[in-house]
C-alpha positions as CSV (number, residue, x, y, z in Angstrom):
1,X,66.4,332.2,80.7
2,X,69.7,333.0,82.5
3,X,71.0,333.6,86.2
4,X,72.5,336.7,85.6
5,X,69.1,338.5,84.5
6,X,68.0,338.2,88.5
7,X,70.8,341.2,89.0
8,X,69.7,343.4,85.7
9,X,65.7,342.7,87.4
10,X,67.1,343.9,91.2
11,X,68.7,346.9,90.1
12,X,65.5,347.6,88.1
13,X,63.2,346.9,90.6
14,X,65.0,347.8,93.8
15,X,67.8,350.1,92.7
16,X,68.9,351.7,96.6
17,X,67.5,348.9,98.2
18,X,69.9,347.1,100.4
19,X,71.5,344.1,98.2
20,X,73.8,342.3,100.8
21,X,74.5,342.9,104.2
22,X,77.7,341.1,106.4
23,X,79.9,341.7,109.2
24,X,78.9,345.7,109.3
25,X,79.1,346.2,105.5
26,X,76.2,346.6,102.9
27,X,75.8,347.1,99.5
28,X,72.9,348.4,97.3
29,X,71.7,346.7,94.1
30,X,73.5,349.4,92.0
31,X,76.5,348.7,93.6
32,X,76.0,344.8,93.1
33,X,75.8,344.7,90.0
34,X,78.6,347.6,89.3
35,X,80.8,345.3,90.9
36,X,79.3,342.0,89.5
37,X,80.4,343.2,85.6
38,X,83.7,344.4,87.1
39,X,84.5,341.1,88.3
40,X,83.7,339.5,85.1
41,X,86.1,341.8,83.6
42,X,88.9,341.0,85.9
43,X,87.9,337.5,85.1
44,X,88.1,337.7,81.2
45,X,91.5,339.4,81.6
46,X,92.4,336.4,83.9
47,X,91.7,334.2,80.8
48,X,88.4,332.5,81.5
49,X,87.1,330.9,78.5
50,X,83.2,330.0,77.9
51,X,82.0,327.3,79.6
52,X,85.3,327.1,81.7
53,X,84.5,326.2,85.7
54,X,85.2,328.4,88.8
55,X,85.5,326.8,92.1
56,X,85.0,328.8,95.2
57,X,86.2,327.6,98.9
58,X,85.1,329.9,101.2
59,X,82.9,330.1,104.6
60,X,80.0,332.3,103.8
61,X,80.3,336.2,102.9
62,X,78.8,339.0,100.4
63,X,81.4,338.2,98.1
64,X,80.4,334.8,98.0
65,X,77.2,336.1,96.8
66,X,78.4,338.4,94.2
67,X,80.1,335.4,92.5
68,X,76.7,333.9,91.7
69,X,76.3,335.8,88.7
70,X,80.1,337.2,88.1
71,X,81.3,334.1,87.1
72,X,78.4,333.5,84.7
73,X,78.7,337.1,83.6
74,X,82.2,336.3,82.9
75,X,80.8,333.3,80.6
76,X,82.1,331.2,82.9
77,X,80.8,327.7,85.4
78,X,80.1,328.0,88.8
79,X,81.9,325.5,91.2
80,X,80.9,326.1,94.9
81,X,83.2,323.8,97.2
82,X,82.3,322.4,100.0
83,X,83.7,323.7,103.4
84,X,83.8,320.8,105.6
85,X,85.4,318.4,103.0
86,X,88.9,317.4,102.9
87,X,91.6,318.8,101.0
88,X,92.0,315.5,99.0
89,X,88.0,315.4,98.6
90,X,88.5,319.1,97.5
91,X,91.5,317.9,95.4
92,X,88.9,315.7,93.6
93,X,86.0,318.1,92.8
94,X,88.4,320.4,91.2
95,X,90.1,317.5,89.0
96,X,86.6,316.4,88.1
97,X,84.9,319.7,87.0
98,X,88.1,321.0,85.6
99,X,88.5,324.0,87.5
100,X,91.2,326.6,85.7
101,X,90.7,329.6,89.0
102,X,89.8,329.4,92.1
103,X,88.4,331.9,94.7
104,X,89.7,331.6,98.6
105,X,87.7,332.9,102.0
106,X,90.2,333.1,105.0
107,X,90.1,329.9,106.5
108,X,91.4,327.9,103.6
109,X,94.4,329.6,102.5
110,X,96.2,326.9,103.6
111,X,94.2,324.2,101.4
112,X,94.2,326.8,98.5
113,X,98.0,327.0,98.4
114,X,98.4,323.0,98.8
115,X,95.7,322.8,95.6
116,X,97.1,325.4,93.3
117,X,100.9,323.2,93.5
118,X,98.3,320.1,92.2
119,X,96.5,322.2,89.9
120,X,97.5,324.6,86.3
121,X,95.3,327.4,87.5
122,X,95.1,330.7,85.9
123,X,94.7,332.2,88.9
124,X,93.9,332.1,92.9
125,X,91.6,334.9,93.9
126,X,91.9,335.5,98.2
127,X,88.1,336.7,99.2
128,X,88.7,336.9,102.4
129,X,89.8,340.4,104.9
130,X,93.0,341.7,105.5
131,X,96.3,340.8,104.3
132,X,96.9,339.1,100.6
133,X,98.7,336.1,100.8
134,X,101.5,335.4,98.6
135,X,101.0,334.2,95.2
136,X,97.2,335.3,95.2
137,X,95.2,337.8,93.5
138,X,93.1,340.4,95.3
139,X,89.9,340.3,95.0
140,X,88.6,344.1,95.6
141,X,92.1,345.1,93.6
142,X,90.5,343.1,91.0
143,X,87.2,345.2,90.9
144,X,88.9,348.5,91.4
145,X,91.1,348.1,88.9
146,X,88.8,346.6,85.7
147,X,85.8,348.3,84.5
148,X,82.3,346.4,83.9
149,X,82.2,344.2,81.0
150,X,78.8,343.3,79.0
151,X,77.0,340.3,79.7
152,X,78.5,336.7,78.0
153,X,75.2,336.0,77.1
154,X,75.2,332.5,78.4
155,X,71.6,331.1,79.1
156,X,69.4,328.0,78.8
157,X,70.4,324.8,78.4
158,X,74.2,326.4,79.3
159,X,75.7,324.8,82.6
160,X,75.3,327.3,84.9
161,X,76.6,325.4,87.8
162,X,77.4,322.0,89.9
163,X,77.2,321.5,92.9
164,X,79.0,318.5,94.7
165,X,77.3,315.6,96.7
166,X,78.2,312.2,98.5
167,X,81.2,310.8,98.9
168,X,80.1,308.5,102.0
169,X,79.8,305.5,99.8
170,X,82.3,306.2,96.7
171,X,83.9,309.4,94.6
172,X,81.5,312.5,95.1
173,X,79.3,313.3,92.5
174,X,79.1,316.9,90.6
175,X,75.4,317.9,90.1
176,X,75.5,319.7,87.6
177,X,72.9,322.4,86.7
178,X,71.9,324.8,83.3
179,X,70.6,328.4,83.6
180,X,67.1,327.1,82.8
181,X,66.9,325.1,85.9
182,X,68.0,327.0,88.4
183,X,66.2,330.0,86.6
184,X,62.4,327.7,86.7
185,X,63.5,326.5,90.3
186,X,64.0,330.1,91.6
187,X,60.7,331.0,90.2
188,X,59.2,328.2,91.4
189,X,60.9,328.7,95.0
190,X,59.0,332.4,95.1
191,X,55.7,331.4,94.2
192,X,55.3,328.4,96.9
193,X,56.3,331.2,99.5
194,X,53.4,333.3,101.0
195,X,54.3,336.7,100.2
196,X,57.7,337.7,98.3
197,X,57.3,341.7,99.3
198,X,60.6,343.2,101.3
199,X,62.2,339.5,101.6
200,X,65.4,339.5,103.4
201,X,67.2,336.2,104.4
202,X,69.4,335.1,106.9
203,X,72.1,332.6,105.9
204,X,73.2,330.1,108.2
205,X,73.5,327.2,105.6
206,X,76.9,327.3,103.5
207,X,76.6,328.4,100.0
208,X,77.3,324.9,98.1
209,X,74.5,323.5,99.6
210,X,70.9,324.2,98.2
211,X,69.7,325.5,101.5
212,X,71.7,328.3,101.2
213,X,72.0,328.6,97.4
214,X,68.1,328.9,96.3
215,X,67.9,331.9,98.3
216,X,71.1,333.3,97.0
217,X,69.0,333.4,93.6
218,X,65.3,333.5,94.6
219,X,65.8,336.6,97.0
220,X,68.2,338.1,94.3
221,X,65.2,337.7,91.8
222,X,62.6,339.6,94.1
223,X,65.0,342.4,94.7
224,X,65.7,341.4,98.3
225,X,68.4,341.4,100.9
226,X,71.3,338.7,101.5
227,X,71.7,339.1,105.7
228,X,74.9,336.5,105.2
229,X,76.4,334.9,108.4
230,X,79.5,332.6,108.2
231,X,78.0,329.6,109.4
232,X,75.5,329.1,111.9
233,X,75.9,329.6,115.7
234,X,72.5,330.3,117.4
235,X,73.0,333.7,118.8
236,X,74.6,335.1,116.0
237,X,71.5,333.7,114.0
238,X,69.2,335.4,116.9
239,X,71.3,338.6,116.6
240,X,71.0,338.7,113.0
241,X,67.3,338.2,112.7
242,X,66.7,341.1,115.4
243,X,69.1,343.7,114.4
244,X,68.2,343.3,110.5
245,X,64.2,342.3,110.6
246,X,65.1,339.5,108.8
247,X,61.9,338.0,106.8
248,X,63.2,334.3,105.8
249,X,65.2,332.0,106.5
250,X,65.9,327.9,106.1
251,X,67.0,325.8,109.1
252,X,67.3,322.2,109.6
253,X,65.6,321.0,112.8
254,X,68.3,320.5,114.4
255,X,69.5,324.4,114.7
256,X,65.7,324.6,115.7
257,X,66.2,323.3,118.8
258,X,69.5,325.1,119.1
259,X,67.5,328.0,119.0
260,X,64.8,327.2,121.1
261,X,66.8,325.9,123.6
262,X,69.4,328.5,124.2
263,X,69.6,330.4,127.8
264,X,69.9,334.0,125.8
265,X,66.8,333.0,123.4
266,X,64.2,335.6,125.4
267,X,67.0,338.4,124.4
268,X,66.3,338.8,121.2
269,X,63.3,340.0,119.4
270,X,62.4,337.6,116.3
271,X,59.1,338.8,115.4
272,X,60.3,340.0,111.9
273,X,61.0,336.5,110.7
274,X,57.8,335.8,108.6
275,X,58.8,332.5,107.0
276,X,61.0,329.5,108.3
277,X,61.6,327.0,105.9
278,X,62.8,323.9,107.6
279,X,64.2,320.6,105.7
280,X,67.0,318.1,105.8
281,X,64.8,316.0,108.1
282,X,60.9,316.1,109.3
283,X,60.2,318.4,111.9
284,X,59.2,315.8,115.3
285,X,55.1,317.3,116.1
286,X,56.8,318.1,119.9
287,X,59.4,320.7,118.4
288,X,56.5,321.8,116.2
289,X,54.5,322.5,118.8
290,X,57.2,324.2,121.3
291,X,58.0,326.7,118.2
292,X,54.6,327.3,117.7
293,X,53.7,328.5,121.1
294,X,57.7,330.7,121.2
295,X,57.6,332.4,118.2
296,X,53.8,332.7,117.2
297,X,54.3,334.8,114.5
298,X,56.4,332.6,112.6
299,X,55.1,330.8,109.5
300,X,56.7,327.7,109.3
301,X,57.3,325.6,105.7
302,X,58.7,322.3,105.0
303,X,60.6,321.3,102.0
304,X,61.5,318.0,100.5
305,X,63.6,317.4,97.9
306,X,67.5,316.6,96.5
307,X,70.7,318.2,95.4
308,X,69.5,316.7,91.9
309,X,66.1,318.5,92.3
310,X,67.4,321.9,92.7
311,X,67.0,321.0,96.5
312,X,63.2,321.0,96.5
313,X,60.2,319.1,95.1
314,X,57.1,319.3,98.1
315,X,56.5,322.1,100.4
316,X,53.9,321.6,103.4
317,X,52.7,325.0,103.6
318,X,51.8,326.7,107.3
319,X,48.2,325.9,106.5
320,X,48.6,322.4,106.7
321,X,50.5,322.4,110.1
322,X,48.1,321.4,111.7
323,X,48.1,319.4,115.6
324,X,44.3,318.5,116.0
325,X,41.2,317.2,114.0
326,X,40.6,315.1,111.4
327,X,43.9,316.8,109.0
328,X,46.1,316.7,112.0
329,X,47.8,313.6,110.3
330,X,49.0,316.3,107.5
331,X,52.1,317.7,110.0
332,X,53.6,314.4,109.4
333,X,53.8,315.0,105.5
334,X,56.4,316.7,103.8
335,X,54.0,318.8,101.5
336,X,52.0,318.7,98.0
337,X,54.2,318.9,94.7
338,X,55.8,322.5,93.9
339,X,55.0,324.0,91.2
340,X,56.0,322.1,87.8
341,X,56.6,319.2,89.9
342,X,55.2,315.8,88.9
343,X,55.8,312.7,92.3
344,X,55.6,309.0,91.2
345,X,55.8,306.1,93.3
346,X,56.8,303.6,92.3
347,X,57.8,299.4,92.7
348,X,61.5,298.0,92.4
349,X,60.6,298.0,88.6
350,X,59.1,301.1,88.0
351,X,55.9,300.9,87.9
352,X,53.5,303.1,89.5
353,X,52.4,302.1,93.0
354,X,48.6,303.0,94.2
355,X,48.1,306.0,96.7
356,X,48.8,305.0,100.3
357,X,51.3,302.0,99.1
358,X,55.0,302.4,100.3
359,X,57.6,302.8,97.2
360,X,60.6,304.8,96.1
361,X,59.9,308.4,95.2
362,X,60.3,309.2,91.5
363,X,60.4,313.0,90.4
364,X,60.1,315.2,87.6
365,X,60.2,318.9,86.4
366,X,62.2,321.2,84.2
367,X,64.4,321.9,87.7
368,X,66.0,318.3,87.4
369,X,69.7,318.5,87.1
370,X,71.0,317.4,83.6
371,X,73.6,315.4,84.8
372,X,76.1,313.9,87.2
373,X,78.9,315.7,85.6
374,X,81.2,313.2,83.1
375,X,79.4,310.5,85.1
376,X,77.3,309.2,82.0
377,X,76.8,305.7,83.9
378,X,75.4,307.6,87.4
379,X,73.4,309.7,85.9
380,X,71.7,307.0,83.5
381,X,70.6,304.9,87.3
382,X,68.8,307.7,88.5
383,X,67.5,309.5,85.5
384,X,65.1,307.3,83.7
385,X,62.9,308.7,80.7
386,X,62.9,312.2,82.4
387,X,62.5,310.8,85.8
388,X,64.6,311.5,89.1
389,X,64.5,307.9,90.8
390,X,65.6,309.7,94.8
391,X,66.2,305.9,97.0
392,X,64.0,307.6,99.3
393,X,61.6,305.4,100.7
394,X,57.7,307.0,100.9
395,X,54.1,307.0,99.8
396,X,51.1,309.8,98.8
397,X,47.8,310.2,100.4
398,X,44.2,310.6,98.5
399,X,44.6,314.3,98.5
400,X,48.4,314.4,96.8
401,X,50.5,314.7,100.4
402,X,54.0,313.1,100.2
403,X,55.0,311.3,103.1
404,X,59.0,310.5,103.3
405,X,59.4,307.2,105.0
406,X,62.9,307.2,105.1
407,X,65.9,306.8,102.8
408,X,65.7,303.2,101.4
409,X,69.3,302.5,102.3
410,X,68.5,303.7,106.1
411,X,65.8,301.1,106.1
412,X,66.6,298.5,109.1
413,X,66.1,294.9,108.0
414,X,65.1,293.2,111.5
415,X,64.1,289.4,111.9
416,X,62.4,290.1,108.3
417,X,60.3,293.1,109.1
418,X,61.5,296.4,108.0
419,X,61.6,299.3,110.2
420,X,61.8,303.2,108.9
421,X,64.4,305.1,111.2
422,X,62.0,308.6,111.1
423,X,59.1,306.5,112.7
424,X,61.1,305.0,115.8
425,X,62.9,309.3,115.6
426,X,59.4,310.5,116.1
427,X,58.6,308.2,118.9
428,X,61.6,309.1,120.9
429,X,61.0,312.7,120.6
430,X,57.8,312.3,122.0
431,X,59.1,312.5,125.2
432,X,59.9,315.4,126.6
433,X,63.3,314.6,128.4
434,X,64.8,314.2,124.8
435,X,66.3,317.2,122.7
436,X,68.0,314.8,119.7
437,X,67.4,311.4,118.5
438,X,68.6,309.1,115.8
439,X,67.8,305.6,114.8
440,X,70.3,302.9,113.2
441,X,70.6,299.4,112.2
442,X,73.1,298.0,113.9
443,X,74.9,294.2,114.1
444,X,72.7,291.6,115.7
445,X,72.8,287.7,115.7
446,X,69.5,287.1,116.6
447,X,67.6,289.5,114.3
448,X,70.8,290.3,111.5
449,X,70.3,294.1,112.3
450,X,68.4,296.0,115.6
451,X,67.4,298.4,116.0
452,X,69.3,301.1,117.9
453,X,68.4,304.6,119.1
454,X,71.2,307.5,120.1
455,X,69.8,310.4,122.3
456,X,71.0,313.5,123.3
457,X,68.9,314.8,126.2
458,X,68.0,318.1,127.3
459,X,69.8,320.3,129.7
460,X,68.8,319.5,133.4
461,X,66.4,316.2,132.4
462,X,66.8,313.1,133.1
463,X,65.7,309.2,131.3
464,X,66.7,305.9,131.6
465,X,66.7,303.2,128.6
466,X,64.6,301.3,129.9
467,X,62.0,304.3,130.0
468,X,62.7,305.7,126.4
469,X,62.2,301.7,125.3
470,X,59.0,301.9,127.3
471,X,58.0,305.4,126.4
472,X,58.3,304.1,122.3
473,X,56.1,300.8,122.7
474,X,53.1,303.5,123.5
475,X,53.9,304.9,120.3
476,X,54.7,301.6,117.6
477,X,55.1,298.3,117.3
478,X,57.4,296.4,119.4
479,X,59.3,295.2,116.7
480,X,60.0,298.7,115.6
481,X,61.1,299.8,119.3
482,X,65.2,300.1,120.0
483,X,66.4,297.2,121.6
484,X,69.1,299.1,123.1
485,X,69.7,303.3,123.5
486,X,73.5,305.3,123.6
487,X,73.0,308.4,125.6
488,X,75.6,311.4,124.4
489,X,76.7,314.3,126.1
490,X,77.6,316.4,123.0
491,X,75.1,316.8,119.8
492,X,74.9,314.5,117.4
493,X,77.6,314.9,114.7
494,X,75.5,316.6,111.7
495,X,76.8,317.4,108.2
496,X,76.9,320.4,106.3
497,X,73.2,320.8,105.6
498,X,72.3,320.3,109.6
499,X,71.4,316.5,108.4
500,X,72.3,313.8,111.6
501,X,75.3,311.4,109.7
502,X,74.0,307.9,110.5
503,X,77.3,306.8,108.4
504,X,79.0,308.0,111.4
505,X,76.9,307.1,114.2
506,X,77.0,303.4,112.4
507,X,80.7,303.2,112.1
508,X,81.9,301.9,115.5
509,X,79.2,299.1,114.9
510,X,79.7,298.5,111.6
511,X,84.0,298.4,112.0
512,X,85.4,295.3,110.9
513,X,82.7,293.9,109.4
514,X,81.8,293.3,105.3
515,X,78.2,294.5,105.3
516,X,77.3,298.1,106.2
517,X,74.0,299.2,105.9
């Protein structure tokens, strides 16, 4: 299998059907892939050889999309960047995957020209609008001027692509994916989803990350329509979703509540949005419910999974969202195994732990990555006969439900007992003064860590400590409860999948001092 058959199936199956749609210009399938062989060309001349990588910094755009499947068309790697790093982090993904061109949106120019001085690129590509800066390469100049080149022919167990994680705790690590993976993975994606007919998907997630990237190959497969946004910003998400009928999208819980919680959401008619996929972090059973009653029509489905599972593993599927009777308990699961999937859970030794017992999640399928790329050590720790060992923390019910207790290393260690972060979250946003929540270990004499909750209320309500402390001892143990609570005016600082940083919530706690949870 290879990535760059989903654009020979769209133009197939959906020739004048609307391929990618941004800022006021669209593009149909024909046109796609016309220019996705052009750009291969351009890149062939530039002196990409097979197997070479291509790293892309860029906010979200159609182009973006198009170089998907032009740099593999090219025989090339694809090296998506991420937007919110550094440029010495940047510096470093480049340097590890060996990058020989690099592709440039707008708002890194800057970056681009300080990393081609560093770098012996063939070539910097500017993706962006309007003027070309000095010393790049245009990138519709490019396609104008080359015509269409055949296919390299790369497929299977070919890299296709990495994608780069961490970096909190250590050098970043390159995921690094073949065409078979992603390929099973996409196909995967479409059957889990409950009807794959006229898809279109809004993009709020940026394009290194897995929230963003399945779609750009799942809805390419069925012949659908990228709706791409930069970033997310609720009411351009709102606007998007009306003026294009969106069908699909993915968004963390946090830009949920965004959502939900905006003074213009009433504007805008979302009743074309058929699925939301939501993951990064469970959904609390109060949002649940308060997006059930607003948007009735919406379908809502919960991933879990990893960068090094092709970003998903479960899905909880809108049947199982469910808030009363005797499967009620199921809205707290993050869904049965997708297809091809095989969940373990397992001891600190490996071995396999009885249903309902607590234990790290072990995966497998033919979507795994193959490696942490020239990181033969890394990858050895986590892949294990075939197995994906995640650190996350969880357990499986009698019927095959996964339930994500937390990441092991956000497990608080307090006077001996250990406390899962997610639990004392749900408890806090139980209550209906609270908008955001998170949960930390933080320095404590007495007990080593405590617990320690941050909370961002909602506009116009009011709490106290003392009542959120109260509020949680209806809802868990005592020993679980905060023993203290930060209120914040502004949201809590998220990362570039929507998920809360607890590294940086911890810092100020943790400064100065050896251990760090």
């Amino acid at each position: 299998m290879q990535i760059t058959q989903f654009v020979r199936q769209a133009k197939t199956l959906n020739p004048q059907g609307t391929a990618t749609i941004y800022e006021g210009r669209s593009r149909s399938w024909v046109e796609f892939a016309e220019r996705n062989a052009r750009m291969a060309g351009a890149l062939r001349k530039l002196g990409l050889a097979a197997g070479e990588f291509v790293a892309v910094l860029s906010m979200n755009s159609d182009r973006y999309v198009e170089l998907f499947y032009a740099i593999p068309h090219a025989g090339g790697c694809f090296a998506p960047m991420n937007v919110r790093w550094s440029k010495a982090e940047n510096a470093y993904a480049l340097r590890d995957c060996g990058a020989t061109m690099l592709f440039v949106g707008t708002d890194f120019v800057e970056q681009a020209v300080d990393l081609a001085r560093d770098f012996p690129l063939k070539a910097v590509i500017y993706m962006g609008e309007g003027d070309i800066p000095d010393g790049m390469l245009s990138y519709e100049e490019l396609i104008t001027a080359t015509e269409p080149v055949e296919d390299a022919g790369r497929a299977g167990e070919d890299l296709y692509a990495v994608f780069y994680t961490g970096g909190t705790t250590g050098d970043p690590k390159g995921v690094a994916f073949t065409h078979q993976a992603l390929a099973q993975a996409s196909i995967a994606y479409l059957a889990m989803l409950p009807d794959i007919e006229d898809l279109s998907f809004a993009y709020v997630g940026g394009f290194f990350h897995f929230s963003a990237a399945n779609a750009a190959l799942y809805i390419t497969l069925s012949g659908g329509t990228h709706v791409v946004l930069p970033k997310f910003e609720p009411v351009a998400m709102m606007r998007a979703i009306s003026e294009h009928r969106v069908t699909n999208a993915v968004m963390v819980p946090t830009m949920i509540t965004m959502m939900l919680n905006h003074p213009d959401f009433d504007r805008y008619d979302l009743s074309s949005l058929r699925t939301l996929v939501y993951g990064g972090s469970p959904m609390p059973r109060e949002l649940m419910a308060e997006a059930s009653r607003k948007l009735p029509g919406w379908r809502f489905y919960q991933i879990y999974g990893m960068t090094e599972t092709g970003g998903f593993a479960t899905m909880l599927r809108w049947r199982d969202h469910i808030f009363d009777g005797p499967k009620a308990h199921r809205i707290g699961a993050c869904g049965q195994p997708s297809p091809g999937v095989e969940i373990r859970i397992v001891d600190p030794a490996g071995n396999d732990l009885p249903r309902g017992q607590l234990g790290e999640i072990a995966m497998r399928s033919d979507y795994l990555m193959k490696e942490y790329l020239g990181k033969a050590e890394q990858t050895a720790v986590v892949l294990r006969d075939g197995w994906m060992f995640s650190g996350d923390a969880g357990y499986m019910d009698e019927d095959g439900y996964l339930y994500v207790a937390d990441r092991v290393k956000d497990m608080i260690v307090t006077g001996g007992e250990n406390v899962f972060s997610i639990e004392v979250e749900r408890a806090l946003y139980s209550h209906p003064a609270v908008m955001q929540a998170a949960v930390i270990g933080v320095p404590s004499q007495e007990w080593g860590e405590a617990v320690h909750g941050i909370v961002v209320l909602k506009s116009g309500q009011t709490a106290t400590q003392a009542e959120l402390i109260a509020h949680c001892r209806k809802h868990i143990g005592g020993y679980k409860c905060p023993k203290a609570i930060t209120f914040r005016d502004e949201p809590l600082p998220v990362g570039p999948a929507g998920k809360v940083q607890k590294n940086v919530l911890r810092e100020p706690f943790w400064a100065g001092r050896t251990k760090k949870i």
